[in-house]
GUVEXTOR-401342 format. One line per 8 residues: number of its first residue (from 1); their letters; for each residue y, x, z of N, C-alpha, C. Coordinates in Angstrom, 3 decimals. Layout:
BEGIN
NUM) A) Y X Z Y X Z Y X Z ~ ...
//
This chain:
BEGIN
1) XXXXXXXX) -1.189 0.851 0.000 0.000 0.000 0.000 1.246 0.892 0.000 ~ 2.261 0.734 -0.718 3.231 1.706 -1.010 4.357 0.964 -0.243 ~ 4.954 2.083 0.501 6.137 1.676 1.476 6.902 2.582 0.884 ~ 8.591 1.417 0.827 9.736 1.738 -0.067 10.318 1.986 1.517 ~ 11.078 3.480 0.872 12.104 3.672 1.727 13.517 4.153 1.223 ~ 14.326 3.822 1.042 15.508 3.814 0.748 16.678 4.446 1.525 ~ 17.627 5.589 1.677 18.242 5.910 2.230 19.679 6.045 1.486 ~ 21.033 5.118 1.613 21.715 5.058 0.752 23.160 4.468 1.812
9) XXXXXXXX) 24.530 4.766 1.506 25.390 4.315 2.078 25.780 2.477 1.407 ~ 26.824 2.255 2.108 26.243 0.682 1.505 27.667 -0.052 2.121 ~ 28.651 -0.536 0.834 29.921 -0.943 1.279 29.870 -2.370 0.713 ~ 30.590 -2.766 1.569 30.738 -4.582 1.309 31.721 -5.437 1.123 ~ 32.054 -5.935 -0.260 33.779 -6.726 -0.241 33.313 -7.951 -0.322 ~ 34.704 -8.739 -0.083 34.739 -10.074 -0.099 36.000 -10.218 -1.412 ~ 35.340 -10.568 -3.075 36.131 -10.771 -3.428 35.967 -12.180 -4.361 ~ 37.351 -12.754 -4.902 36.629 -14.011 -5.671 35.945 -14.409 -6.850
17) XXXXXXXX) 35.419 -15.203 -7.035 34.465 -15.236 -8.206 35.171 -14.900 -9.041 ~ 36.444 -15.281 -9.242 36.824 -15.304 -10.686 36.550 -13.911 -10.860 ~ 37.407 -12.808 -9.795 37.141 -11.115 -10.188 35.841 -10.793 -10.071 ~ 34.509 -11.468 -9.307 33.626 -11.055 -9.767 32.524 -11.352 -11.208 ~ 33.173 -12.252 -12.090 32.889 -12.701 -13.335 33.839 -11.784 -14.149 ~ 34.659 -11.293 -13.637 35.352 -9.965 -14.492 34.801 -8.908 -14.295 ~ 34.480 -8.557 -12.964 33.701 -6.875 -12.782 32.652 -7.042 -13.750 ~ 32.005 -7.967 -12.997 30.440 -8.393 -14.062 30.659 -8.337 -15.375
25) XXXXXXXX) 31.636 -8.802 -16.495 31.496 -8.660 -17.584 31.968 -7.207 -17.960 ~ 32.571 -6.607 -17.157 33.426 -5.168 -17.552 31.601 -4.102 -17.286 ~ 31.270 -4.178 -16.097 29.990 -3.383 -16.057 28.823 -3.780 -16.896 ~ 28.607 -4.812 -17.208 27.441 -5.180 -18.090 27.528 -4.229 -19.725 ~ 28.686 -3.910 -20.038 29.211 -2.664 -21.043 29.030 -1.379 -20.528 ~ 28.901 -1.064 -19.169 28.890 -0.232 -19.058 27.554 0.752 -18.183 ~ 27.141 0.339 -17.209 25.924 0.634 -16.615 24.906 -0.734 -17.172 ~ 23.356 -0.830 -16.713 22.127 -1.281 -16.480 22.093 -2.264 -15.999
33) XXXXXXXX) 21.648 -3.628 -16.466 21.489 -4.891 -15.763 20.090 -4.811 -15.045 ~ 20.133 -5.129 -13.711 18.918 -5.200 -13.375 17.623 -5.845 -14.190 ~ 16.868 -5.804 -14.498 15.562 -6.478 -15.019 15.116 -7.470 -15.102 ~ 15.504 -7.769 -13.664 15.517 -9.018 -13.070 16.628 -10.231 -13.074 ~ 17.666 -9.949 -13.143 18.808 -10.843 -13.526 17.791 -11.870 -14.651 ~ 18.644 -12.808 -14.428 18.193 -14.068 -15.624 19.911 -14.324 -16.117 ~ 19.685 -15.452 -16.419 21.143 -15.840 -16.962 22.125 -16.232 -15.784 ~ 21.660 -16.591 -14.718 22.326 -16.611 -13.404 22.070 -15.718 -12.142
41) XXXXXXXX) 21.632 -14.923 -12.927 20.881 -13.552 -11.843 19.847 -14.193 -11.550 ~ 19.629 -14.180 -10.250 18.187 -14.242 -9.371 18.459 -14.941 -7.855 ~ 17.503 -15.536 -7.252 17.359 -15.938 -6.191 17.246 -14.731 -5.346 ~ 17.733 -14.443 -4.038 17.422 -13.515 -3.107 16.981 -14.917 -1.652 ~ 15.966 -14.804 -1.132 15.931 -15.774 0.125 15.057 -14.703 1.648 ~ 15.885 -14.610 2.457 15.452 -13.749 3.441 15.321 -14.956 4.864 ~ 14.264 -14.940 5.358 13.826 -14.881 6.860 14.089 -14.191 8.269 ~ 15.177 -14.144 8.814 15.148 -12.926 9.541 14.489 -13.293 11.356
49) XXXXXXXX) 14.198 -12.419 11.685 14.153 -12.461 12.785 14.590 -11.573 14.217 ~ 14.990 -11.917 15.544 15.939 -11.296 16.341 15.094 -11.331 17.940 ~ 15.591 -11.434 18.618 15.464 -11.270 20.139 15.461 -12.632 20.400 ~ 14.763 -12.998 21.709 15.088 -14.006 22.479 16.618 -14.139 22.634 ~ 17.798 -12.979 23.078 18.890 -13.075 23.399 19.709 -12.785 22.329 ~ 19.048 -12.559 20.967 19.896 -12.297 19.655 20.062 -10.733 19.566 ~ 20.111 -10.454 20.205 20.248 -8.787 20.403 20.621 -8.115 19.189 ~ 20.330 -8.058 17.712 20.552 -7.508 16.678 21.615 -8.476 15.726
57) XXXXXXXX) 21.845 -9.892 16.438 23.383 -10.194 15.727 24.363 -10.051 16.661 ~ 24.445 -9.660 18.004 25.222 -9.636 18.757 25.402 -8.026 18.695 ~ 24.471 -7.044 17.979 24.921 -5.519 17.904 25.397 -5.461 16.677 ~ 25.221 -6.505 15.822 25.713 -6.493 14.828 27.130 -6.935 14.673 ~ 27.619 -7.735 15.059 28.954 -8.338 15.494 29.719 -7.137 16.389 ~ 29.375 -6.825 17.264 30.113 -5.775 17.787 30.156 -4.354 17.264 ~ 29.698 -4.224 16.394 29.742 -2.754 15.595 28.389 -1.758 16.082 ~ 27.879 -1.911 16.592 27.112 -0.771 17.227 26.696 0.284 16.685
65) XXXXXXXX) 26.970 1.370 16.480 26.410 2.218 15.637 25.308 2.315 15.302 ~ 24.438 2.405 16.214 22.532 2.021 15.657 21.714 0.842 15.952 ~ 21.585 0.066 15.097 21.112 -1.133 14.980 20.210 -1.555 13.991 ~ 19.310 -2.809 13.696 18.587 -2.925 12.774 18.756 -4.119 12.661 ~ 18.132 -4.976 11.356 17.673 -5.893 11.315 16.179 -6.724 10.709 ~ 15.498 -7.014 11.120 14.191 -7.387 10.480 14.329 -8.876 9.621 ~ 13.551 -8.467 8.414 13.486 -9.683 7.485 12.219 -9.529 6.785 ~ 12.071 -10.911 6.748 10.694 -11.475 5.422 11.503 -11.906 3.937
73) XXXXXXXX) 11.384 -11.044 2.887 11.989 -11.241 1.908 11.254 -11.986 0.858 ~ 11.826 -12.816 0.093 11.231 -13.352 -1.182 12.095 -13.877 -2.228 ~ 11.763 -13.617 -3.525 12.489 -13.955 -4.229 12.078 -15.347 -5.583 ~ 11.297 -15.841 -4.699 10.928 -17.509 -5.514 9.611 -18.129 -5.297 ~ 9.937 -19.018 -4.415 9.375 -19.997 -3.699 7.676 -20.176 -4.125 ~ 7.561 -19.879 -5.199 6.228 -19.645 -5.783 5.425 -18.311 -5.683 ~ 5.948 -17.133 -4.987 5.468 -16.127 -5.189 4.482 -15.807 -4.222 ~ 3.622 -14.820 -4.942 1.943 -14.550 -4.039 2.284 -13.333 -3.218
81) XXXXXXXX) 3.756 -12.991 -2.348 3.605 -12.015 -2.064 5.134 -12.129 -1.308 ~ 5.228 -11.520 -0.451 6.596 -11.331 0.421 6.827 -9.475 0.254 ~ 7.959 -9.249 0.898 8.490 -7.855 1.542 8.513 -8.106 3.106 ~ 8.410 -7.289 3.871 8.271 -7.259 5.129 9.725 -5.820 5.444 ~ 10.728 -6.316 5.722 11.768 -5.172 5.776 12.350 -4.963 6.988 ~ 12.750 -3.883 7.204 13.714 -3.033 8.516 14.497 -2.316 8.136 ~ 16.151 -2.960 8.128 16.962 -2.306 7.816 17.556 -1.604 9.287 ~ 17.997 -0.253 9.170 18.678 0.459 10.188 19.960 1.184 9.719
89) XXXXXXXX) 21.058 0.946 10.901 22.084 1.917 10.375 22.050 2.822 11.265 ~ 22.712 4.023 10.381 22.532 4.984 11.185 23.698 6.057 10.264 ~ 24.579 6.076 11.125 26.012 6.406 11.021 26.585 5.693 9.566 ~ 27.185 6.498 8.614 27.691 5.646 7.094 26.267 5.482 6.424 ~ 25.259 6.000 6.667 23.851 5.456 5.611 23.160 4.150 6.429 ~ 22.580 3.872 5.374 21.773 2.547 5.600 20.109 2.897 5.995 ~ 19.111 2.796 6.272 18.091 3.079 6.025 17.050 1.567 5.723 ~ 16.590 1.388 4.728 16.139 0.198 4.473 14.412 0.507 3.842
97) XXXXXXXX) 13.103 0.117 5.270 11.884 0.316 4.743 11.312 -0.752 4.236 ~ 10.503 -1.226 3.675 10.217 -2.252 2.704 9.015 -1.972 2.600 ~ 7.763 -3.192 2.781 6.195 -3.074 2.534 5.766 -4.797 1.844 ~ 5.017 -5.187 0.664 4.716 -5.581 0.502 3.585 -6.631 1.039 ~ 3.443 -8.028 1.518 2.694 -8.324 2.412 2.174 -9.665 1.600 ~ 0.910 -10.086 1.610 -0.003 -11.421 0.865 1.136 -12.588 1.416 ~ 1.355 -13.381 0.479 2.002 -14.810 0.741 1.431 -15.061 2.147 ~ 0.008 -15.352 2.392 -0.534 -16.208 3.285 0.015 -15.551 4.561
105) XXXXXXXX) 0.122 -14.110 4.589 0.454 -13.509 6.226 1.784 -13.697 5.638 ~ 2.505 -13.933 5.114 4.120 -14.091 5.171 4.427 -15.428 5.638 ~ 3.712 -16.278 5.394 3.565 -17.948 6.229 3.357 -17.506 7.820 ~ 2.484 -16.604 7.665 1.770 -16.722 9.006 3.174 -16.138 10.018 ~ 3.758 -14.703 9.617 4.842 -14.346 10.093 6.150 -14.973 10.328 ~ 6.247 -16.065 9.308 6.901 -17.384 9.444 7.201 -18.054 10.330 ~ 5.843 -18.501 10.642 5.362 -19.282 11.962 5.198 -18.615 13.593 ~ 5.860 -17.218 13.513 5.428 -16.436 14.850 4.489 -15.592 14.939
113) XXXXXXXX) 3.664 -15.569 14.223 2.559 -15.096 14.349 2.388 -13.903 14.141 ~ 2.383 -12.663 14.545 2.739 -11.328 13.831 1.233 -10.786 13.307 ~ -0.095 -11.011 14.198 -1.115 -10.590 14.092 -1.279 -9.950 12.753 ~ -1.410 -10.839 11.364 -1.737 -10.287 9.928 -1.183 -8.849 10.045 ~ -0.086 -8.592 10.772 0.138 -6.716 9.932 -0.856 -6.093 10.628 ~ -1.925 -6.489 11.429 -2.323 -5.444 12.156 -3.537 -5.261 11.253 ~ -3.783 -6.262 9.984 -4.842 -6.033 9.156 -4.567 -4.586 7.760 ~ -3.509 -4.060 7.937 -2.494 -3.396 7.111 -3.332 -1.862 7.398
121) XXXXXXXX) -3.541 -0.953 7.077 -3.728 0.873 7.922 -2.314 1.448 7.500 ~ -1.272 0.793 7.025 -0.274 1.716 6.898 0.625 1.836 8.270 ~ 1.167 2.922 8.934 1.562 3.398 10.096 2.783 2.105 10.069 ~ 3.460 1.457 9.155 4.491 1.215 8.906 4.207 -0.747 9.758 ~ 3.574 -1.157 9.390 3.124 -2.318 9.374 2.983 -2.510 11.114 ~ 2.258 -1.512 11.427 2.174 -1.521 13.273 3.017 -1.159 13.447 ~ 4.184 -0.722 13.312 5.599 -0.019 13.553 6.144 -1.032 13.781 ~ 6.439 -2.563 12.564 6.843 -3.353 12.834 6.487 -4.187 13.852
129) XXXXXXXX) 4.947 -4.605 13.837 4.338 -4.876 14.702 4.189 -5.107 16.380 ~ 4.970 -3.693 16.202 5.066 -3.315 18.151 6.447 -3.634 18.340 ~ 7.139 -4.088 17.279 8.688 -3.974 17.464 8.924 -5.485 17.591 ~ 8.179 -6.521 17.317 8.160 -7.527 16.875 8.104 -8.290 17.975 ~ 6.772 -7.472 18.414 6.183 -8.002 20.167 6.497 -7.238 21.072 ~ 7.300 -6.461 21.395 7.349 -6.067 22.459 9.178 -6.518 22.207 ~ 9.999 -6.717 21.697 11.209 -6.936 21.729 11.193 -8.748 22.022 ~ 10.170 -8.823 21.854 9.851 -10.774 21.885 10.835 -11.281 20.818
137) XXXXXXXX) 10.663 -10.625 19.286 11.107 -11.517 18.432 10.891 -12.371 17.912 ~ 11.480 -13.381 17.300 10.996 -14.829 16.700 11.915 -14.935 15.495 ~ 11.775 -15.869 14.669 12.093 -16.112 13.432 13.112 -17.060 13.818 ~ 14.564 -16.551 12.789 15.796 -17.518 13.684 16.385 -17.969 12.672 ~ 16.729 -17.605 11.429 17.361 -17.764 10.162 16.670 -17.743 8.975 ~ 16.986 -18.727 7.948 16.761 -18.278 6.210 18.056 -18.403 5.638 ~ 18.301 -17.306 4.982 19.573 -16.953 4.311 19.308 -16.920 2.863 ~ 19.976 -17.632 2.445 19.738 -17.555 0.661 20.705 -17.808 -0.416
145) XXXXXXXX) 20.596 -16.894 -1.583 21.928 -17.065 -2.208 21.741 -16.499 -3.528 ~ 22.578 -16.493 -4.611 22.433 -15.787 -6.514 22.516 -14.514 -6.002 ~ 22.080 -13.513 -6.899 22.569 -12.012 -6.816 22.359 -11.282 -8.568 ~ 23.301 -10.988 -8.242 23.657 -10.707 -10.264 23.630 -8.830 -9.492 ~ 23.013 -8.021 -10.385 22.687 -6.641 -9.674 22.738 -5.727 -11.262 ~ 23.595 -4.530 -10.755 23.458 -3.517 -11.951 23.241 -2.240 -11.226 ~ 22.534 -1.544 -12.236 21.641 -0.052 -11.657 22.274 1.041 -12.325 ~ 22.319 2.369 -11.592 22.607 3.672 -12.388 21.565 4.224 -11.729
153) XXXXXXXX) 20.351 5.318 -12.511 19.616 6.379 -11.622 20.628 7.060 -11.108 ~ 21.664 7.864 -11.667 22.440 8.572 -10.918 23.086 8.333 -9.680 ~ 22.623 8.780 -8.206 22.940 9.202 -7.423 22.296 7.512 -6.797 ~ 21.111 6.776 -7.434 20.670 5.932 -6.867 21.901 4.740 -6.519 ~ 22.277 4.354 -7.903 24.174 3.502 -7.258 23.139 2.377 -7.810 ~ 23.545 1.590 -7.158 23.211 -0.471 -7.295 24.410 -1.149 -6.771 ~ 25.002 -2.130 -7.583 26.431 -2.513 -7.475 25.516 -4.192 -7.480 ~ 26.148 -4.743 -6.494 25.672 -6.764 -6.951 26.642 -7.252 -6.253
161) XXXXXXXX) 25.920 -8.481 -7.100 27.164 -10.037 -6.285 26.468 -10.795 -6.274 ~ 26.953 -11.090 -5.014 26.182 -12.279 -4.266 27.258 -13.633 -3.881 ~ 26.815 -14.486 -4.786 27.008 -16.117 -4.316 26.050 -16.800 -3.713 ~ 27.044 -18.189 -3.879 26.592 -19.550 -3.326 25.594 -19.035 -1.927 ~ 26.142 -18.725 -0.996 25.101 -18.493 0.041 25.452 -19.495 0.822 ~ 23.655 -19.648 1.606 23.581 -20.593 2.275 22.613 -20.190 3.034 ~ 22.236 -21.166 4.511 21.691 -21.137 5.285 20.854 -21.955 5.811 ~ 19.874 -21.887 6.935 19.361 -22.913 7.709 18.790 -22.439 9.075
169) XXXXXXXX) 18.649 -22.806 10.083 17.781 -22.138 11.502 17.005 -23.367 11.919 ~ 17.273 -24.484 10.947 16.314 -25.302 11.799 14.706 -25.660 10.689 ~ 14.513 -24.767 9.950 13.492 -24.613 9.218 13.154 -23.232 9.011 ~ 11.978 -22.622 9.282 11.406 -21.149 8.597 10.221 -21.151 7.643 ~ 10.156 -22.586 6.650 9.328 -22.474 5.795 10.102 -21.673 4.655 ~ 9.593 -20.306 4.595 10.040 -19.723 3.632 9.992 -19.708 1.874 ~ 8.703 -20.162 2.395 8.778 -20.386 1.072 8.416 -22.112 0.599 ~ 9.047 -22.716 1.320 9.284 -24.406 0.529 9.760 -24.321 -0.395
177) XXXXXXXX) 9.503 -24.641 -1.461 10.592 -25.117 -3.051 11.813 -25.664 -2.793 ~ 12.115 -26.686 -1.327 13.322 -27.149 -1.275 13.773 -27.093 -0.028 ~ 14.550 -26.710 0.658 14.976 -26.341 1.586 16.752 -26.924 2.141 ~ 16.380 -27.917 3.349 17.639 -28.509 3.391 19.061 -26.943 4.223 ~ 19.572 -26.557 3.030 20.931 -25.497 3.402 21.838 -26.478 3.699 ~ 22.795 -25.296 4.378 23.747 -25.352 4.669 24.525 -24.262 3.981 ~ 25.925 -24.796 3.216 26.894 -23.404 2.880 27.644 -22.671 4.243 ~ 27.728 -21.369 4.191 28.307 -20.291 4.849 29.454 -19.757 4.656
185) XXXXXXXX) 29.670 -19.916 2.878 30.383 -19.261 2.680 31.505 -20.209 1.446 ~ 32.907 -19.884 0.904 33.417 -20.800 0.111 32.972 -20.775 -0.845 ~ 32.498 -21.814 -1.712 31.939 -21.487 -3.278 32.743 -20.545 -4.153 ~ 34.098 -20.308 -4.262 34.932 -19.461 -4.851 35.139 -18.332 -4.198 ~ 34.079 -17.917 -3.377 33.674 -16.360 -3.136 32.590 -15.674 -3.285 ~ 32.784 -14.883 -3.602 31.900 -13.372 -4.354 31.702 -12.261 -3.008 ~ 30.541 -11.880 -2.804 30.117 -10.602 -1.671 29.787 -9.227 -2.842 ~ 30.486 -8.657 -2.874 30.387 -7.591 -3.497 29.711 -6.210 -2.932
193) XXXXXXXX) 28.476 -6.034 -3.267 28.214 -4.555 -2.871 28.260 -3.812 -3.084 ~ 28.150 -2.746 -3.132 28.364 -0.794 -3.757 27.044 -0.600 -2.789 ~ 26.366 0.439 -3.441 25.198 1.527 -2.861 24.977 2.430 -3.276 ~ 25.428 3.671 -2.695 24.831 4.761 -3.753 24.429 6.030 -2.533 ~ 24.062 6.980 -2.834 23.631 7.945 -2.518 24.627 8.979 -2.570 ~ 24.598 10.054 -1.638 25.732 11.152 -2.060 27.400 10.632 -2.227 ~ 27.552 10.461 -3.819 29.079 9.796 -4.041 28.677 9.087 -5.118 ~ 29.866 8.359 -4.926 29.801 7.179 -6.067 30.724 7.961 -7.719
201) XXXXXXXX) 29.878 7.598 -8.877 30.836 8.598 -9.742 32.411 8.067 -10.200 ~ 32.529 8.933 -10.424 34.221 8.513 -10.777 34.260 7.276 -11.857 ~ 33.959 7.083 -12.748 34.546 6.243 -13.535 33.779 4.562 -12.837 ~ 32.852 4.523 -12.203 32.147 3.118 -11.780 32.988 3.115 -10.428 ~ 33.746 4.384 -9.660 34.426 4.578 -8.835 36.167 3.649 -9.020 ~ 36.584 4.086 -10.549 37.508 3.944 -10.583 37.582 2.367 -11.266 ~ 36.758 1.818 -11.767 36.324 0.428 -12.032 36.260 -0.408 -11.047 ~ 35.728 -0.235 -10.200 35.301 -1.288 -8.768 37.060 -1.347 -8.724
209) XXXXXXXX) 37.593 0.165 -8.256 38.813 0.329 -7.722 39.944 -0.782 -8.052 ~ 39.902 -1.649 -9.543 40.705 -2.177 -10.046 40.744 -3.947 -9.337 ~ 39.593 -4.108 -8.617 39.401 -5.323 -7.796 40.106 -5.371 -6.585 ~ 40.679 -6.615 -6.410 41.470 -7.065 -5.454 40.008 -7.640 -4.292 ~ 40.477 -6.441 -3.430 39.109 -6.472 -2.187 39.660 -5.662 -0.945 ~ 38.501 -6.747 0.323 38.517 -6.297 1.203 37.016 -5.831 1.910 ~ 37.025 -4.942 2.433 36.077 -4.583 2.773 35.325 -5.952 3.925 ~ 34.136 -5.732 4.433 33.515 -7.029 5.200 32.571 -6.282 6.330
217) XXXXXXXX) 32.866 -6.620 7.419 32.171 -5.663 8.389 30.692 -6.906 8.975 ~ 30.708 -7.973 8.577 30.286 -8.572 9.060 28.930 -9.123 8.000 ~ 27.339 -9.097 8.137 26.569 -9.386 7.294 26.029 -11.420 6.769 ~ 25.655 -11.196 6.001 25.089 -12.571 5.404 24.600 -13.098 6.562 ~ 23.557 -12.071 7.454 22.927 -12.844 8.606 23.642 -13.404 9.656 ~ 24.852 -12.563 9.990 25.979 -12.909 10.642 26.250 -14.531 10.835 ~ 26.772 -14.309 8.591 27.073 -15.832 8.643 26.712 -16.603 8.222 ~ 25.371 -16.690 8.620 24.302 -18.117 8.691 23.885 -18.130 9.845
225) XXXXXXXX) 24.368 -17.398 11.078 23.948 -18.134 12.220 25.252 -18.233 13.038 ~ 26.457 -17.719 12.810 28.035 -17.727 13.215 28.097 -19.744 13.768 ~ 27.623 -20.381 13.315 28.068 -21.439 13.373 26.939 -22.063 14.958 ~ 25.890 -21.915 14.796 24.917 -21.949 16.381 25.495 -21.075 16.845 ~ 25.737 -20.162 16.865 26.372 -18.830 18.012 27.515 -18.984 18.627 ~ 28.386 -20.462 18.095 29.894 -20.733 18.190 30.328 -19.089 18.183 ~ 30.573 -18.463 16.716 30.921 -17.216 16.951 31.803 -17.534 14.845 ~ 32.023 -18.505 14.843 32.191 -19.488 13.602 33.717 -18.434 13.223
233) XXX) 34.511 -18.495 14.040 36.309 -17.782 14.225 36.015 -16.216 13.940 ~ 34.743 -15.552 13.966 34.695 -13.983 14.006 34.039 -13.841 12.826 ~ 33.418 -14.505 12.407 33.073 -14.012 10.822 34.241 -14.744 9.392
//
């Protein structure tokens, strides 16, 4: 079983659709459309899970320098297969591990149940495992939203935008076909990312540069649970 590990810095704007239907058409000339894009990009839908006391949106909200977050990833409701992920920061880089896991234990992880990774021999899977149960985490959010994504090999850069996001905490069927959301965010906003490795090159440098943006300290997971957290005024 092949475990993705990713080590990459990782900046975040809040800008509006309209400029992100302009970046998007200016880069699609110029770097790699993801593969995956369709004509409206792609579904991204994440599961996350936290502490009894929230512990990783409340370190997340306050800045903490080392923090993580755990998610069950999928990208369409039909698929025979999840990601099982742990993102960590750790100073300006991101560290993001990623393992592939059978639909059926991604239900099962769904539902609380952590047991299936222990059917896994990769070190990675019990890693999560012990982190899961001994932190007494549970499944608290599904966050879901478009993501239009362009690639450079050089220096590992991935630039996306992310709309229409939405939420729910009072369902963790991840993978239902229909899922009653809630919006998070205004429909006439765009989450803009940058990722790259090392530095970002000058000319995709000096492109982004031309967008009217603010940086966003605060994540997607943030704000799909900001509104149960009465923490609604900080994101």
């Amino acid at each position: 079983m092949e475990i993705r590990n990713v080590l990459r810095q990782e900046k975040k704007y809040l800008i509006s659709s309209q400029e992100g239907l302009r970046l998007g058409s200016r880069l699609e000339k110029l770097i790699h459309e993801d593969p995956h894009n369709g004509e409206n990009g792609y579904m991204v839908r994440s599961l996350y899970f936290d502490t009894l006391n929230n512990r990783d949106y409340e370190e997340k909200m306050a800045g903490t320098e080392l923090r993580r977050k755990i998610r069950l990833r999928i990208y369409n409701p039909e698929d025979d297969f999840a990601l099982i992920e742990i993102k960590q920061k750790q100073g300006s880089y991101q560290l993001k591990r990623s393992m592939k896991i059978s639909r059926e234990h991604g239900q099962k992880l769904a539902e609380g149940d952590y047991s299936p990774l222990t059917e896994y021999k990769e070190p990675f899977a019990w890693e999560i495992y012990g982190i899961l149960n001994m932190h007494t985490y549970q499944p608290k959010a599904i966050i879901e939203y478009r993501r239009r994504a362009f690639i450079l090999p050089e220096n590992s850069i991935r630039i996306t935008f992310d709309s229409q996001i939405n939420a729910t905490e009072s369902c963790r069927e991840v993978f239902s076909p229909e899922l009653l959301l809630y919006p998070v965010q205004e429909p006439w906003k765009t989450v803009l990312e940058v990722k790259y490795n090392g530095f970002l090159l000058s000319y995709v440098k000096n492109l982004l540069s031309t967008a009217g943006k603010s940086e966003m300290a605060v994540s997607k997971y943030c704000m799909g649970r900001a509104v149960s957290r009465g923490n609604l005024h900080r994101v």
